[in-house]
N, C-alpha and C positions, 0 to 999 in steps of 0.2 A: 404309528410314527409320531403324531403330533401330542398324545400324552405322552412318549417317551420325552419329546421337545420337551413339554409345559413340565415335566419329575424334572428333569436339570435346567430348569429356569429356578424350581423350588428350592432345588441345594444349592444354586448361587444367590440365595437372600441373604441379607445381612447378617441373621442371625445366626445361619452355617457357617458368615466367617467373622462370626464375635463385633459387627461394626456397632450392633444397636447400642445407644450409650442415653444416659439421660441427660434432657437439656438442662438443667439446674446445673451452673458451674462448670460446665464444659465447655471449654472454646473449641468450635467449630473449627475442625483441616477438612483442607478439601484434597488432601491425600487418600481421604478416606470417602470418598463418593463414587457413587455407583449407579446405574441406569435403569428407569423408568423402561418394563416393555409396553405400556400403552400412553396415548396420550390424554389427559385427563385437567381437573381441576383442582386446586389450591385450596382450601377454605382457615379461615381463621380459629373456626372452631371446630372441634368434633362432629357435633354433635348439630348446629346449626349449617343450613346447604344455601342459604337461601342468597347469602350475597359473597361468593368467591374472591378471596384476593385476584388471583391470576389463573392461565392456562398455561400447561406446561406440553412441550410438542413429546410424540413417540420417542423415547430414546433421549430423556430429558436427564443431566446428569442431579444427583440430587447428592445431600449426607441425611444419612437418617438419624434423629435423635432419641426416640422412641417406636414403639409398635402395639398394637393389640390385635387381636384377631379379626379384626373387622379394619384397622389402616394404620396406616406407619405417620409419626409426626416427620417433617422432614426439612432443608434447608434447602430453599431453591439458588439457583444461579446470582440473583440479582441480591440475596440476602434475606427474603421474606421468610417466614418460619408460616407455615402451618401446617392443615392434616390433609391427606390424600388417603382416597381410598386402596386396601392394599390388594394389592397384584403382585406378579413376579418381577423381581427386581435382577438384574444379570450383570456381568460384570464385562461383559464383551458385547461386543455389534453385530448381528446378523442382519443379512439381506432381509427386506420387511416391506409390506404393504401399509402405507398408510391411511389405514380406513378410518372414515370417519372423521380424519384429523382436519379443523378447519382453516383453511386455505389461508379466511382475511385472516388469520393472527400468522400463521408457518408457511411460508409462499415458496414451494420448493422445486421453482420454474416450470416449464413447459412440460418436460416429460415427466413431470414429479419423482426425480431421483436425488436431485442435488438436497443439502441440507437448509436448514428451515433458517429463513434471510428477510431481509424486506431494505427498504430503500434508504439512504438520507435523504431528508427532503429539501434541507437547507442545505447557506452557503458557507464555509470556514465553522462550521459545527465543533464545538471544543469537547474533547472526551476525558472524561474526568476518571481519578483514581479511585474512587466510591462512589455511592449512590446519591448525591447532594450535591450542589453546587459550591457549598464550603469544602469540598475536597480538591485536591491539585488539579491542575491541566496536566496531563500526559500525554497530548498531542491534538492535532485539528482532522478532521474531513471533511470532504468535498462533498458533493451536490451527487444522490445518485450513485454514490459507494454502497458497496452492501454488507449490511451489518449482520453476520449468522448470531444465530440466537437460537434458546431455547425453552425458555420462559417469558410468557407476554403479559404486563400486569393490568390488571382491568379499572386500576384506582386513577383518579387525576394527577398527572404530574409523577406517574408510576415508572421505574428505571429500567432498562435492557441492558443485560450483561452480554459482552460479545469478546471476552478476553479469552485466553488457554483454560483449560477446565480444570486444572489444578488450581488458578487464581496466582500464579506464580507472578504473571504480569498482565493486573486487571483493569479493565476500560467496559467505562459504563458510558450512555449517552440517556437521555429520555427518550421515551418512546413515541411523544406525540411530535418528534420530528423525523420517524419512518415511516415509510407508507410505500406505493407501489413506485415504480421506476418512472421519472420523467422526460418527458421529450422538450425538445427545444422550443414548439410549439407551444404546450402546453403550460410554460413559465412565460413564453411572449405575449400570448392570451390573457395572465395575470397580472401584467406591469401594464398593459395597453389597457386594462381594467381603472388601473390610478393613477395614471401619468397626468399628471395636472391637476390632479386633484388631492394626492398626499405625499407631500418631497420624501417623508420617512421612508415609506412604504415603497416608492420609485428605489432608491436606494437599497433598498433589500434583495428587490426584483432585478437591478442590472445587475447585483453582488452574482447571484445567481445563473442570468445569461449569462455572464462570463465564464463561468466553472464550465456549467453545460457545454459550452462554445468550445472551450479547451481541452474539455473532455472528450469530446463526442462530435460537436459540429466544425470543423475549420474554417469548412468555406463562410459562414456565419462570424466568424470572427473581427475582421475589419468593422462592421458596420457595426456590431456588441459593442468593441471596445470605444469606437466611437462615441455610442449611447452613453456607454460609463462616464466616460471623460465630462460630456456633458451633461449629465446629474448630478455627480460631485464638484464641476464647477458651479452650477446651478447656487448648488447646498454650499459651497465655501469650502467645502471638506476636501480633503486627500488621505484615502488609505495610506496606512503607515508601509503595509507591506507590498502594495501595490503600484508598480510603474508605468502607468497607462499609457505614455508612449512609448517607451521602450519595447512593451506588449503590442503597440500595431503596427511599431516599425518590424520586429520579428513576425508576425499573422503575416503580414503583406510579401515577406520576401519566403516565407514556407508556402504561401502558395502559387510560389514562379516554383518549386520544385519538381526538376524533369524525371519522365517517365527511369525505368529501372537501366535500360539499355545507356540511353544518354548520362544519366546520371555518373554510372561508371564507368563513362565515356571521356566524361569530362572530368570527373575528380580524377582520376588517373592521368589525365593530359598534365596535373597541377604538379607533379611528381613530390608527393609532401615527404619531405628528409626534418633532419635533424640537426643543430648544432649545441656541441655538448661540451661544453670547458675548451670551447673554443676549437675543436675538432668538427669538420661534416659526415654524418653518420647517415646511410638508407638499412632502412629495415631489408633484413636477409641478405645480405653482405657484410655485415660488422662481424670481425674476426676476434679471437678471445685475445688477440696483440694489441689489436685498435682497446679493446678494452683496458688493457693493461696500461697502455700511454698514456690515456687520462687518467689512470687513477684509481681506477676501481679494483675489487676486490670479488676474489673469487667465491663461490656462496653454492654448498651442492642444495639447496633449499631455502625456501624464504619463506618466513609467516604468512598465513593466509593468502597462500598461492591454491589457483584453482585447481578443485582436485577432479574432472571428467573429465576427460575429451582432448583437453591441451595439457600435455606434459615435456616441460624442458626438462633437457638433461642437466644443465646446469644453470649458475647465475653470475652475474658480474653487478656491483653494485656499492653506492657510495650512500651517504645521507640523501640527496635529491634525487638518484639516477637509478633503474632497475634496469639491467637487461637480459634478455633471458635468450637463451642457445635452446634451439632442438636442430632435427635434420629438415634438411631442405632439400625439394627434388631426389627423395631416397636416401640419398648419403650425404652430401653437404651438410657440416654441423654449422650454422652461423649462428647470428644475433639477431634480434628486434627491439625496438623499446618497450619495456612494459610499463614503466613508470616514469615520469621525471617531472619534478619540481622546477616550476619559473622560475630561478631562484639564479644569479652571477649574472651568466652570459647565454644561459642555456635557454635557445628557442628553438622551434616548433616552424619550419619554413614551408609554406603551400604555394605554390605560381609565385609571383612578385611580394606576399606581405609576408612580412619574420614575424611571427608572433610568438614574443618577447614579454617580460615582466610588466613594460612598458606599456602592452599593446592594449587599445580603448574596447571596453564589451560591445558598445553601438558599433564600431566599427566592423568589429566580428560578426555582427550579424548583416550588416550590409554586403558584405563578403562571402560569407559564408552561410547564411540563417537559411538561403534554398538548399544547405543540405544534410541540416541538422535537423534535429528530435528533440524536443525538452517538454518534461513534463513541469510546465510552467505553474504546478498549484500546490507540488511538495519539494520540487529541487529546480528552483525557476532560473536556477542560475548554470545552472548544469547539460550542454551541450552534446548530443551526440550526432557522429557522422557512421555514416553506414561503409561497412568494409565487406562490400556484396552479401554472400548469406555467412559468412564465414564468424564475424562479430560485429565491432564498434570502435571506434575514439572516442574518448570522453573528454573533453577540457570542462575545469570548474572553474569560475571566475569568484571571487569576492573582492566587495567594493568598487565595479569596474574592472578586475583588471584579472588577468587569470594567474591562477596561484598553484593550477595539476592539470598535469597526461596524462592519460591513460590510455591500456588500448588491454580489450576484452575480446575473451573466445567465445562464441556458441556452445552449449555442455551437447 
């Protein structure tokens, strides 16, 4: 059984499906790559072993530009060219034991099944379009993200690709800012190392507490954002993107947030409705007439409407307004808001506050911030309330002030 395996690993190498090509003059697609079945080394040259570019994990995607009977020249993830020794190369993933494969480069968790990852070690990490720092930003991460990868490079200042395997939409980061997963601990232990002794280096270190804190630790959060505040007043500085009080007036009132019973005990006591072009609307009561009166139009489908789980039968909707009909209590066809824009007269009413175009973000979270969600490190401005296990509301604010509803299913 296992040579019949290794005969159709054989007929799936390149050269059964014509990929080998030579590197003189050929630009590299990565339409045409295919998989490593062992995990092995890189070398620059043929012929010399002695100092490898990089290691590449089991099931590493590569393109190959040559071969000889003895290795394939090839094109790793990150762009490095050299020669690997040849093996069978496959065009699909089978269940696999990763023998041998070393851990500090491919860390593929606890039970060794996930795919080969390692840590970000820093804070607001920028991830760039190529291997260089002269290539674009195409976005940041956080502290403790995990970057899958499959090529690790052994040179200084050597890059990890962790984008689609086609490279359709590529993000590179360096590799000497991965490494294993941090605790909150172990980043307070490094600032208490140079607090008073190197302002720079403080500021890196609460950059850092912070993510951690808002990643992972909450109840640690008052007292981080505290530190922060007072390191960059220290330093004179203020992050451009960062609101340091607006972050512990939100930390402080998420953790007054009551347990699951009280919680939708009391949001529901708020009876949150709707006022819509001047009309009062509750979700599962609006009829397709109340729809009609303000204005809206009828819509058996709308763009980039969720396709599991929640299906309306139909829609009513204007430029600011989405509402969507299914059945209610088995046969009742009503309405709910799916959408609306702050935008005239149309607010958003919970207990006593209208929250209107007008309405202030601080104020919103003094109100409200015990029973909201916000991932404060990529959508800091983006509030969510919990609708039991069923979904969410989402209000987005910009500039202070909120600009979108929304309200989301569970798939």
């Amino acid at each position: 059984m296992r040579t019949l395996f290794y005969l159709l690993l054989l007929f799936l190498s390149p050269s059964f499906f014509g990929l080998s090509v030579q590197a003189q003059g050929k630009q590299v697609s990565w339409d045409d790559f295919i998989y490593t079945s062992a995990w092995g080394y890189l070398y620059p040259d043929a012929k010399d072993r002695s100092q490898p570019l990089g290691v590449f994990a089991t099931h590493a995607a590569v393109v190959v530009l040559d071969s000889t009977a003895s290795y394939y020249q090839v094109v790793v993830s990150n762009g490095d060219i050299g020669y690997i020794d040849r093996q069978p190369l496959i065009r699909r993933l089978f269940a696999h034991k990763y023998y041998g494969e070393p851990s500090a480069y491919f860390y593929r968790g606890r039970e060794g099944s996930q795919s080969p990852h390692q840590y970000v070690q820093v804070a607001d990490l920028r991830v760039r379009r190529g291997p260089s720092t002269e290539s674009g930003v195409v976005g940041r991460t956080a502290i403790n993200e995990m970057a899958f990868f499959d090529y690790w490079p052994l040179y200084v200042n050597g890059w990890v690709y962790f984008g689609d395997t086609r490279h359709h939409q590529p993000k590179y980061v360096q590799a000497k800012y991965l490494g294993k997963e941090l605790g909150y601990d172990d980043v307070w232990q490094a600032y208490k190392a140079v607090e008073g002794k190197d302002l720079e280096q403080e500021l890196i270190f609460v950059g850092r507490l912070r993510e951690i804190a808002w990643k992972n630790n909450h109840k640690h959060l008052p007292q981080t954002l505290r530190l922060y505040q007072e390191v960059y007043d220290r330093a004179g500085q203020k992050h451009p993107q960062v609101d340091a009080e607006q972050e512990l007036l939100l930390a402080e009132q998420m953790l007054l947030k009551p347990d699951y019973s009280e919680y939708l005990t009391e949001w529901n006591s708020l009876d949150p409705h709707y006022r819509i072009h001047g009309k009062v609307l509750h979700d599962g009561t609006i009829s397709d007439r109340q729809a009609q009166q303000i204005g809206l139009k009828y819509a058996k489908t709308i763009p980039d409407a969720p396709e599991c789980g929640w299906e309306p039968l139909h829609f009513y909707l204007d430029k600011d307004v989405v509402i969507a009909f299914e059945k209610y209590n088995g046969s009742k066809i009503t309405g709910s808001i799916f959408s609306m824009a702050f935008a005239s007269d149309n607010a958003w009413i919970v207990g006593k506050e209208i929250i209107d175009a007008s309405y202030d973000e601080n104020d919103f979270i003094r109100t409200f911030g015990r029973f909201s969600d916000v991932d404060r490190l990529f959508a800091p401005h983006v509030y969510r309330i919990m609708l039991a296990d069923a979904g969410f509301y989402e209000v987005t604010f910009e500039n202070g002030r909120p600009v979108l509803f929304q309200c989301f299913f569970y798939c």
